[in-house]
PDB file as gemmi writes it, atoms N, CA and C in Angstrom:
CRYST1    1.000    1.000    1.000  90.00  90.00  90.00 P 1                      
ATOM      1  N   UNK A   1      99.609 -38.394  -6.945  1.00  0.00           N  
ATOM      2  CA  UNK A   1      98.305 -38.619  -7.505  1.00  0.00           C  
ATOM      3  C   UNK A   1      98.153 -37.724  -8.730  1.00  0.00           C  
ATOM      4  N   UNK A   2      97.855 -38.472  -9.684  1.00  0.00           N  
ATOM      5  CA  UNK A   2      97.428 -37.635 -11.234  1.00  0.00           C  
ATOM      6  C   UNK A   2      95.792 -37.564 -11.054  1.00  0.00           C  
ATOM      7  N   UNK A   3      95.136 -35.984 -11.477  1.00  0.00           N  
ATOM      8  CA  UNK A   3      93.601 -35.846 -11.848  1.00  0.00           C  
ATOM      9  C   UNK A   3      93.754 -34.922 -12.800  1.00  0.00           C  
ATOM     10  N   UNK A   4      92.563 -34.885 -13.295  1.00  0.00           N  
ATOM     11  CA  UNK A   4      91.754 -33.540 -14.055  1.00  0.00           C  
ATOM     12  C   UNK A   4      91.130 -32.932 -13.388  1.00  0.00           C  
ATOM     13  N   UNK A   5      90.905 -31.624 -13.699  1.00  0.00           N  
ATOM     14  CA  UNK A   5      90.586 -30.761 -13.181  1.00  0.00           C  
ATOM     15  C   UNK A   5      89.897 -29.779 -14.231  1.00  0.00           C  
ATOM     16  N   UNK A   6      88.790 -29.002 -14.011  1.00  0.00           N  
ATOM     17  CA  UNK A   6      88.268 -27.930 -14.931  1.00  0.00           C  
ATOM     18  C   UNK A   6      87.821 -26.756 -13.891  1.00  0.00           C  
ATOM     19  N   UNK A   7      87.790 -25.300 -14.538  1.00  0.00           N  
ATOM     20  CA  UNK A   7      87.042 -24.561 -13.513  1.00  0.00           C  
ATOM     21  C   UNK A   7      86.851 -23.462 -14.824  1.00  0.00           C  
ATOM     22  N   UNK A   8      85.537 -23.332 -15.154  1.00  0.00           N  
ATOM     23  CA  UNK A   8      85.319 -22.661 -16.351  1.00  0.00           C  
ATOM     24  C   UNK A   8      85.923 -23.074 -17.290  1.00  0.00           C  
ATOM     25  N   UNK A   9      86.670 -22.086 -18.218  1.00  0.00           N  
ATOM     26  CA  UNK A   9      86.604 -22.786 -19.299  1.00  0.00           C  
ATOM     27  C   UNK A   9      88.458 -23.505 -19.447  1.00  0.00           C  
ATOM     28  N   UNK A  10      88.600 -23.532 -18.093  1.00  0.00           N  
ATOM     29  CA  UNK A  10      89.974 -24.311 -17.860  1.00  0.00           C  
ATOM     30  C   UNK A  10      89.953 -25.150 -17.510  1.00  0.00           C  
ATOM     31  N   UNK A  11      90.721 -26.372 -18.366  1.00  0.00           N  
ATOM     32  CA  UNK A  11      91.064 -27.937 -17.874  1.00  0.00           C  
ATOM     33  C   UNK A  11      92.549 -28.223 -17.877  1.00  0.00           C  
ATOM     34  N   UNK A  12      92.584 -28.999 -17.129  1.00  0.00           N  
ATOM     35  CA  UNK A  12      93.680 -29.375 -16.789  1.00  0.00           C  
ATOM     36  C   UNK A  12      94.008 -31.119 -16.294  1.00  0.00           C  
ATOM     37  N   UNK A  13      95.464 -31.759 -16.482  1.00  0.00           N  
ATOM     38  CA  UNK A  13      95.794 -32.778 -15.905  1.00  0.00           C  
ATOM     39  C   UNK A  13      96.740 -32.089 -15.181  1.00  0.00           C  
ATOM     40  N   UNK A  14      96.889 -32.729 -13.781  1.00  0.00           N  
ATOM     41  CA  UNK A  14      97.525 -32.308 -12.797  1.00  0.00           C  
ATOM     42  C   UNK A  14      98.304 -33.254 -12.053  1.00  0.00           C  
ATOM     43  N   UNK A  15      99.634 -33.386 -11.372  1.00  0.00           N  
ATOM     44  CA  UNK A  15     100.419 -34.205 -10.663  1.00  0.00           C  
ATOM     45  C   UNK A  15     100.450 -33.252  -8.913  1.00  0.00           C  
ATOM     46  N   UNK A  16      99.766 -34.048  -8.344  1.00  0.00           N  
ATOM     47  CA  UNK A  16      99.425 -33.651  -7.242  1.00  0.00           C  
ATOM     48  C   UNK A  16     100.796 -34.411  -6.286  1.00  0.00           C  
ATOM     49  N   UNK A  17     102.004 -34.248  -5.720  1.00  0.00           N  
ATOM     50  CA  UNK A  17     103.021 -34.565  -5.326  1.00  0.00           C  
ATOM     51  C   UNK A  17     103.012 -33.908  -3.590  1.00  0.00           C  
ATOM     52  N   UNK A  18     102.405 -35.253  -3.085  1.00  0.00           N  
ATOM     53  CA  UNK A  18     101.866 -34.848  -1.452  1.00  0.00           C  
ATOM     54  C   UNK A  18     103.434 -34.963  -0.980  1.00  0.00           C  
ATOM     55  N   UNK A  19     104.046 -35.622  -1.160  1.00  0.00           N  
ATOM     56  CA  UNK A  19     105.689 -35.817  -0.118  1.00  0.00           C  
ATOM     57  C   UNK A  19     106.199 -33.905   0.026  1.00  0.00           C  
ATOM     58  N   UNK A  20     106.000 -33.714  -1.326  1.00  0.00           N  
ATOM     59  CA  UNK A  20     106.190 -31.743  -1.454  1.00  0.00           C  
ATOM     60  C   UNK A  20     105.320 -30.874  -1.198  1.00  0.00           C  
ATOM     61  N   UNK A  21     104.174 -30.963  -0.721  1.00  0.00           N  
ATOM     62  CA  UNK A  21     103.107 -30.473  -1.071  1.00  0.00           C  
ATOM     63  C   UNK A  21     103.241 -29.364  -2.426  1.00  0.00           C  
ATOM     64  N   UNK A  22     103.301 -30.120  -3.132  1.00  0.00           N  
ATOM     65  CA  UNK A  22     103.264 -29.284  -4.450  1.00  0.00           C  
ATOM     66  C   UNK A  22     102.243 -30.183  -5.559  1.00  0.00           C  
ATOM     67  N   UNK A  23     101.943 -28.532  -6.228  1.00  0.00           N  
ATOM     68  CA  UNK A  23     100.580 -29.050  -7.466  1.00  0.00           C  
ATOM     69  C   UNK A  23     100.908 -28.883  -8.698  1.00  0.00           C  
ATOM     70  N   UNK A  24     101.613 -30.044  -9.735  1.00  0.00           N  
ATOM     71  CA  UNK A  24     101.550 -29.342 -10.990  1.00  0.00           C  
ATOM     72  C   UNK A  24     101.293 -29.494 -12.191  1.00  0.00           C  
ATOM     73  N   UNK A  25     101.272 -28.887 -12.936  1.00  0.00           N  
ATOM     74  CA  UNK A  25     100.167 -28.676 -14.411  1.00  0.00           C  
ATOM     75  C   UNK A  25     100.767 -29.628 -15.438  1.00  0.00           C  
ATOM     76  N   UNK A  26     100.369 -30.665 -15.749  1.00  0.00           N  
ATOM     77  CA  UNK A  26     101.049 -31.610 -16.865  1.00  0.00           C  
ATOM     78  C   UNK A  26     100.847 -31.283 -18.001  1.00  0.00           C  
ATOM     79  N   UNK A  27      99.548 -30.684 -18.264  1.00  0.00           N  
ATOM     80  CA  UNK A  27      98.874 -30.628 -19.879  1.00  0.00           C  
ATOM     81  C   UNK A  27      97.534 -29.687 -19.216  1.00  0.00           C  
ATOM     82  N   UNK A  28      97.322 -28.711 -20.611  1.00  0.00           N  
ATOM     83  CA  UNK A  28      95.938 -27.956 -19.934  1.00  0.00           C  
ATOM     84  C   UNK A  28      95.510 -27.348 -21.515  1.00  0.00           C  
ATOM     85  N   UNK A  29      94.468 -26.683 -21.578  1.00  0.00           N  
ATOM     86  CA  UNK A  29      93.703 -26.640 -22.624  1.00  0.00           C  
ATOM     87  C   UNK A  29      94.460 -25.340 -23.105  1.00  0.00           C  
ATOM     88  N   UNK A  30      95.566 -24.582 -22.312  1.00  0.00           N  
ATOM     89  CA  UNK A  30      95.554 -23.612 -23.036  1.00  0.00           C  
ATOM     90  C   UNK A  30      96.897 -23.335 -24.334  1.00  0.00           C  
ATOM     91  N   UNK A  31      97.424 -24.939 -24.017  1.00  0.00           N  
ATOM     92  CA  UNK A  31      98.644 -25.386 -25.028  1.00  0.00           C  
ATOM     93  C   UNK A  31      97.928 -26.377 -25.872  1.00  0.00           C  
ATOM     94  N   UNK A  32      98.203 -26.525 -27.173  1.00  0.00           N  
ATOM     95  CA  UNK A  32      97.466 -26.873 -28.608  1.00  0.00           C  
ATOM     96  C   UNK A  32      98.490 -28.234 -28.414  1.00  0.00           C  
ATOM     97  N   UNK A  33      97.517 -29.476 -28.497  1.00  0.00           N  
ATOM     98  CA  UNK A  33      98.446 -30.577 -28.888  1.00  0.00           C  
ATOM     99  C   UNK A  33      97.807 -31.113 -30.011  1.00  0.00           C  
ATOM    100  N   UNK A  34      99.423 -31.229 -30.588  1.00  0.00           N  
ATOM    101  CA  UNK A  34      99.345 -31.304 -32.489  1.00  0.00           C  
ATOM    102  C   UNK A  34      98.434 -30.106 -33.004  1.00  0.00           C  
ATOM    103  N   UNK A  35      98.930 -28.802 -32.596  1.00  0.00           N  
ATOM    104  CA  UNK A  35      97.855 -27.834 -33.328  1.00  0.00           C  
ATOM    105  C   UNK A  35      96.321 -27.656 -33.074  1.00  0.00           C  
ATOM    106  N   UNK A  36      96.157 -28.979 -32.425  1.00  0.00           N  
ATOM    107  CA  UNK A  36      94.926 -28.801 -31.972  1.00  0.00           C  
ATOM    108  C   UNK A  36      94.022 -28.013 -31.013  1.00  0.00           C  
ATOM    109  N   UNK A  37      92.801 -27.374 -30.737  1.00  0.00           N  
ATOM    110  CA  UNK A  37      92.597 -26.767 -29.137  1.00  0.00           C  
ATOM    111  C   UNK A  37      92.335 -27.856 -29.112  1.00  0.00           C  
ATOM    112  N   UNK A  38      92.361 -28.150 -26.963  1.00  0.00           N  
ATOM    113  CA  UNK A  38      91.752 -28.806 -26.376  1.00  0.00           C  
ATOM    114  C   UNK A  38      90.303 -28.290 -25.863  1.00  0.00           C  
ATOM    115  N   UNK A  39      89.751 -28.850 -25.547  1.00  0.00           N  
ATOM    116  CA  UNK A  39      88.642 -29.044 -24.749  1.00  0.00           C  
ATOM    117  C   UNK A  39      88.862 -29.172 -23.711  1.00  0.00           C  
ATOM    118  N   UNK A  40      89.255 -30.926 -23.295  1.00  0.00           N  
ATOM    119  CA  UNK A  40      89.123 -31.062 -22.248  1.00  0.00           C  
ATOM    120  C   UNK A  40      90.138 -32.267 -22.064  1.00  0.00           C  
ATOM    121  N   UNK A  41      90.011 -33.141 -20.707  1.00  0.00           N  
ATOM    122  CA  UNK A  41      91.039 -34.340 -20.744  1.00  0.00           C  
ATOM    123  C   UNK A  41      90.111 -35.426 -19.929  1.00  0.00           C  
ATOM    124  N   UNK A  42      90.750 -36.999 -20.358  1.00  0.00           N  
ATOM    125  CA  UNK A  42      89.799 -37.967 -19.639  1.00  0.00           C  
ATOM    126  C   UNK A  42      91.407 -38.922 -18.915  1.00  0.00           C  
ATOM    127  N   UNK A  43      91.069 -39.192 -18.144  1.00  0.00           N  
ATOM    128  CA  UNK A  43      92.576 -40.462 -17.416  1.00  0.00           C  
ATOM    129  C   UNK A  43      91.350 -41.869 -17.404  1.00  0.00           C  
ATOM    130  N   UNK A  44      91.921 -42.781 -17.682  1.00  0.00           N  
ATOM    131  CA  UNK A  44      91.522 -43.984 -17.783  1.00  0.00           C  
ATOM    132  C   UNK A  44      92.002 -44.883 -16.490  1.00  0.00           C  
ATOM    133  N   UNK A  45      91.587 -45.772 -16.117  1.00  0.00           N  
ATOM    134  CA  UNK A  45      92.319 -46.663 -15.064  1.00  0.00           C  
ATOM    135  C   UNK A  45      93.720 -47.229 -15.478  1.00  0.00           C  
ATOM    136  N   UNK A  46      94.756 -47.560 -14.477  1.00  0.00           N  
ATOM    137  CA  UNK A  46      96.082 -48.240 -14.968  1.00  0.00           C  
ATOM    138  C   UNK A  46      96.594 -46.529 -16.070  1.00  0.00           C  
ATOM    139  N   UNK A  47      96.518 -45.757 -15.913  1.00  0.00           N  
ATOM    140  CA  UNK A  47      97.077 -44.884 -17.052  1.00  0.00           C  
ATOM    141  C   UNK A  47      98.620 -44.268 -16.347  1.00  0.00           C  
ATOM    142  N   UNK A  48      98.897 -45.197 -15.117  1.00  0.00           N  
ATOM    143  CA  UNK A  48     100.000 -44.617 -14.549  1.00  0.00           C  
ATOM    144  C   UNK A  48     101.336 -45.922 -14.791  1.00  0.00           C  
ATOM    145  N   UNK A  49     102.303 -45.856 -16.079  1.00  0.00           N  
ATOM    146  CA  UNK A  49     103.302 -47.166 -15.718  1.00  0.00           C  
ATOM    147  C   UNK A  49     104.319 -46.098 -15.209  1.00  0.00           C  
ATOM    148  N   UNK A  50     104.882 -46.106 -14.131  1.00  0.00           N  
ATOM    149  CA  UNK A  50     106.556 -45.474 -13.328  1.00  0.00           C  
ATOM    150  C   UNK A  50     106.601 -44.466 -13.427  1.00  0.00           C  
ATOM    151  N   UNK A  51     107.027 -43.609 -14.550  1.00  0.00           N  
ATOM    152  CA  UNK A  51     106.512 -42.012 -14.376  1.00  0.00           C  
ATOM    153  C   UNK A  51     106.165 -41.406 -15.648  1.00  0.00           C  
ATOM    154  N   UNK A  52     105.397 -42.675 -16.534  1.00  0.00           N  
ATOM    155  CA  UNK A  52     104.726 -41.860 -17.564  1.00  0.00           C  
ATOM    156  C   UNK A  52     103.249 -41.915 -17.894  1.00  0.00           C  
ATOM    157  N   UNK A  53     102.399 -41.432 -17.835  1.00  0.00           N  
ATOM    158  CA  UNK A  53     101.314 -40.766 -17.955  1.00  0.00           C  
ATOM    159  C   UNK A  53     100.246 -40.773 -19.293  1.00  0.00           C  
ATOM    160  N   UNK A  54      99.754 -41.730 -19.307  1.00  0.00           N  
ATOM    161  CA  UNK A  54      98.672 -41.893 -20.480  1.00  0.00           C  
ATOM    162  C   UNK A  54      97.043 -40.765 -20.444  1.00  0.00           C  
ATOM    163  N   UNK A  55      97.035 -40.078 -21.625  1.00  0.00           N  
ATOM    164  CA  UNK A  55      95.896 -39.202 -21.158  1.00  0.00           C  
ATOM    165  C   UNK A  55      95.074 -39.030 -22.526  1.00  0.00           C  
ATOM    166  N   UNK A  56      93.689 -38.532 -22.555  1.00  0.00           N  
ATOM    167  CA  UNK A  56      93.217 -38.665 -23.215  1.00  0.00           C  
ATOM    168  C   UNK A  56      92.461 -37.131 -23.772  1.00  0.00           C  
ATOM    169  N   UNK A  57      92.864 -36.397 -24.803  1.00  0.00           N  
ATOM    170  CA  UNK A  57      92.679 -35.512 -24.895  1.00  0.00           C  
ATOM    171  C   UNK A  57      91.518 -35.282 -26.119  1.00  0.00           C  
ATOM    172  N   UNK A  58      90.308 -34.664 -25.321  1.00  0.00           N  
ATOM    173  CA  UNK A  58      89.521 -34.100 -26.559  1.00  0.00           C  
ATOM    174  C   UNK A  58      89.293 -32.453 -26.934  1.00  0.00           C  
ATOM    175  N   UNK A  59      89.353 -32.968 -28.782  1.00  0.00           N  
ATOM    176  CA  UNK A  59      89.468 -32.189 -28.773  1.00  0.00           C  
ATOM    177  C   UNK A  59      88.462 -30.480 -29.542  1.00  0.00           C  
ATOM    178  N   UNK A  60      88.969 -29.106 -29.952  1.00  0.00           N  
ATOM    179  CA  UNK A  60      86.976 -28.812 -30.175  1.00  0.00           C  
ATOM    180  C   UNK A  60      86.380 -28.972 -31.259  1.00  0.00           C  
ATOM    181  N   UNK A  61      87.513 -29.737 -32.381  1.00  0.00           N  
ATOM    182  CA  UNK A  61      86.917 -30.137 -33.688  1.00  0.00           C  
ATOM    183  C   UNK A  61      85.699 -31.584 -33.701  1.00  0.00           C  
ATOM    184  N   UNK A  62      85.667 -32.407 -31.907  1.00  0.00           N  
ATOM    185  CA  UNK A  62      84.612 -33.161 -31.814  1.00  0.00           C  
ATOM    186  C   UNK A  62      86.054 -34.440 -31.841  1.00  0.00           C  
ATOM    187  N   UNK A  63      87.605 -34.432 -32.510  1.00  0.00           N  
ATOM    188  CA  UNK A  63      88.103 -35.533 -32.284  1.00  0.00           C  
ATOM    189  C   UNK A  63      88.733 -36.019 -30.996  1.00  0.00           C  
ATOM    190  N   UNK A  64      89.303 -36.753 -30.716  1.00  0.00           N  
ATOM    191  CA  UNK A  64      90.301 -37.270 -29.261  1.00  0.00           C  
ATOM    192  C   UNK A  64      91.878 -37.628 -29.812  1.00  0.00           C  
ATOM    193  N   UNK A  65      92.182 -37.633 -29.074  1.00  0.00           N  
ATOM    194  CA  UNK A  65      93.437 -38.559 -29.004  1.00  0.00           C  
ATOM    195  C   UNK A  65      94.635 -38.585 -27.860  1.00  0.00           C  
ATOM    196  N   UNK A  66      95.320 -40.084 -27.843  1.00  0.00           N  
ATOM    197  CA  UNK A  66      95.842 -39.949 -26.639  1.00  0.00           C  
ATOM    198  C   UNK A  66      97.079 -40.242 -26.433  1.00  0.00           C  
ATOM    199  N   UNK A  67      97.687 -39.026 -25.529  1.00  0.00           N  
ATOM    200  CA  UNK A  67      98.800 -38.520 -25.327  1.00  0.00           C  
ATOM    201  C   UNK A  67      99.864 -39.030 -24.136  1.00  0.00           C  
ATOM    202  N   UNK A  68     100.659 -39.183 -24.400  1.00  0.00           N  
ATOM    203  CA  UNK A  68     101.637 -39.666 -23.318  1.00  0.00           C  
ATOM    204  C   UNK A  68     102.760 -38.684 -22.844  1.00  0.00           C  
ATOM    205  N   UNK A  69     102.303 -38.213 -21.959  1.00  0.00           N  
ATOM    206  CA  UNK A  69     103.381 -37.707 -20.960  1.00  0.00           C  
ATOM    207  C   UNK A  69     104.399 -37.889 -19.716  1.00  0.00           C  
ATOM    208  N   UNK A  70     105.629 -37.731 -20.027  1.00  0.00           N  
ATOM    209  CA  UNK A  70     106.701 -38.552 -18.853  1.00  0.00           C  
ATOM    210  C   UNK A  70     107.122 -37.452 -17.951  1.00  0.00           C  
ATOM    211  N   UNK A  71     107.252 -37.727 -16.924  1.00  0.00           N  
ATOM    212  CA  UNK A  71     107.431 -36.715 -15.604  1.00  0.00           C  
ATOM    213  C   UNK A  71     109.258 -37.425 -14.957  1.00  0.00           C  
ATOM    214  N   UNK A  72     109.555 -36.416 -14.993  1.00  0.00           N  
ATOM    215  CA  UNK A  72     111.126 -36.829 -15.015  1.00  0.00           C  
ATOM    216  C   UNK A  72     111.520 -37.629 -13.676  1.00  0.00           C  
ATOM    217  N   UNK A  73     111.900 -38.496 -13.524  1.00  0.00           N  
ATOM    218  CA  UNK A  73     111.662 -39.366 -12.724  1.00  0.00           C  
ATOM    219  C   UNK A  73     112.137 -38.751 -11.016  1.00  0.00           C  
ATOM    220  N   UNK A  74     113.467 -37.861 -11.715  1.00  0.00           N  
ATOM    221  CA  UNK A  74     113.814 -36.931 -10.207  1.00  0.00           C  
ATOM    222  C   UNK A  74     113.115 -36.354  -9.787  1.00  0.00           C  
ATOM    223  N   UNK A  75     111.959 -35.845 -10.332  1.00  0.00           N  
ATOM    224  CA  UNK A  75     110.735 -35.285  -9.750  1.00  0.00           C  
ATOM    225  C   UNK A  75     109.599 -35.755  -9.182  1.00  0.00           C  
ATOM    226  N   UNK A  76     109.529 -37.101  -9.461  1.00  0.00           N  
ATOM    227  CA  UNK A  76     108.126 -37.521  -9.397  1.00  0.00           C  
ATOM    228  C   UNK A  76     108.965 -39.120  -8.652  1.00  0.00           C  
ATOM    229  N   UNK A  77     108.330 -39.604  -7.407  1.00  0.00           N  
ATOM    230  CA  UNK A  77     108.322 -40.806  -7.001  1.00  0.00           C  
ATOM    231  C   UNK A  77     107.111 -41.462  -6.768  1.00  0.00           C  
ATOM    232  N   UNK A  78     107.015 -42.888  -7.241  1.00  0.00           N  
ATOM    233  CA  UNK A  78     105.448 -43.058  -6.988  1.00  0.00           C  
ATOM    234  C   UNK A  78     106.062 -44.441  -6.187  1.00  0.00           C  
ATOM    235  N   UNK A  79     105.375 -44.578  -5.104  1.00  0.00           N  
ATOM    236  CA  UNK A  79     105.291 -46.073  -4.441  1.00  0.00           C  
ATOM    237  C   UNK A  79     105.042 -47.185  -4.970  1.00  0.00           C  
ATOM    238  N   UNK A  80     106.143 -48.041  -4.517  1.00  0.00           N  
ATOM    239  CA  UNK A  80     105.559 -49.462  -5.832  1.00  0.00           C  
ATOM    240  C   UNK A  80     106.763 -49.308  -6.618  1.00  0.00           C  
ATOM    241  N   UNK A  81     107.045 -48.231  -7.067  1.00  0.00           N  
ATOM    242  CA  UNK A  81     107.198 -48.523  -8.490  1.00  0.00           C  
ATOM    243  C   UNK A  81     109.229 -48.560  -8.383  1.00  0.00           C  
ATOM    244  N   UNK A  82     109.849 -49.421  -8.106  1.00  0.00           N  
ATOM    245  CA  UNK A  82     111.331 -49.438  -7.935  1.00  0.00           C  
ATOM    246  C   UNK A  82     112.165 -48.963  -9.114  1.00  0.00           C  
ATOM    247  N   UNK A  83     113.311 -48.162  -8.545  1.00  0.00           N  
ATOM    248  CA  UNK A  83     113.867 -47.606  -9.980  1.00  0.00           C  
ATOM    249  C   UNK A  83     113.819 -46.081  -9.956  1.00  0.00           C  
ATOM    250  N   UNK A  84     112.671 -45.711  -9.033  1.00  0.00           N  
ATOM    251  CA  UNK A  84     112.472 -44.376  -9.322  1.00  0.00           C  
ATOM    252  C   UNK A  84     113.138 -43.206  -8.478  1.00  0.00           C  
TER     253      UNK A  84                                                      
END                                                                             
């Protein structure tokens, strides 16, 4: 399961991997994408194809934009999805 997450002035997208019980950090406000700060992050519906990761990052100049991140497939199995 992919979410966001914030707790003060930390946000985060997260890969929540129940088969391991393990939690981990995909993207978070405190790494600059394209130079940019983040703010914050939005996931859209369908933002999951096999093991790459559509996300939506705003950012504190007031712009967005959206980022694609791939989770290496030996790491990450998602149901459904054959191949992986």
């Amino acid at each position: 399961m992919v979410f966001t997450g914030k707790s003060g002035s930390f946000a985060g997208v997260f890969l929540d991997k129940t088969s391991a019980d393990a939690l981990f950090v995909l993207a978070d406000n405190w790494t600059p994408i394209e130079g940019k700060a983040v703010k914050g992050f939005e996931i859209a519906g369908h933002f999951l194809v096999r093991n790459r990761i559509a996300l939506t990052a705003n950012f504190e100049d007031g712009t967005s934009g959206v980022s694609l991140a791939t989770v290496p497939a030996e790491g990450f199995v998602r149901m459904g999805a054959p191949g992986l």
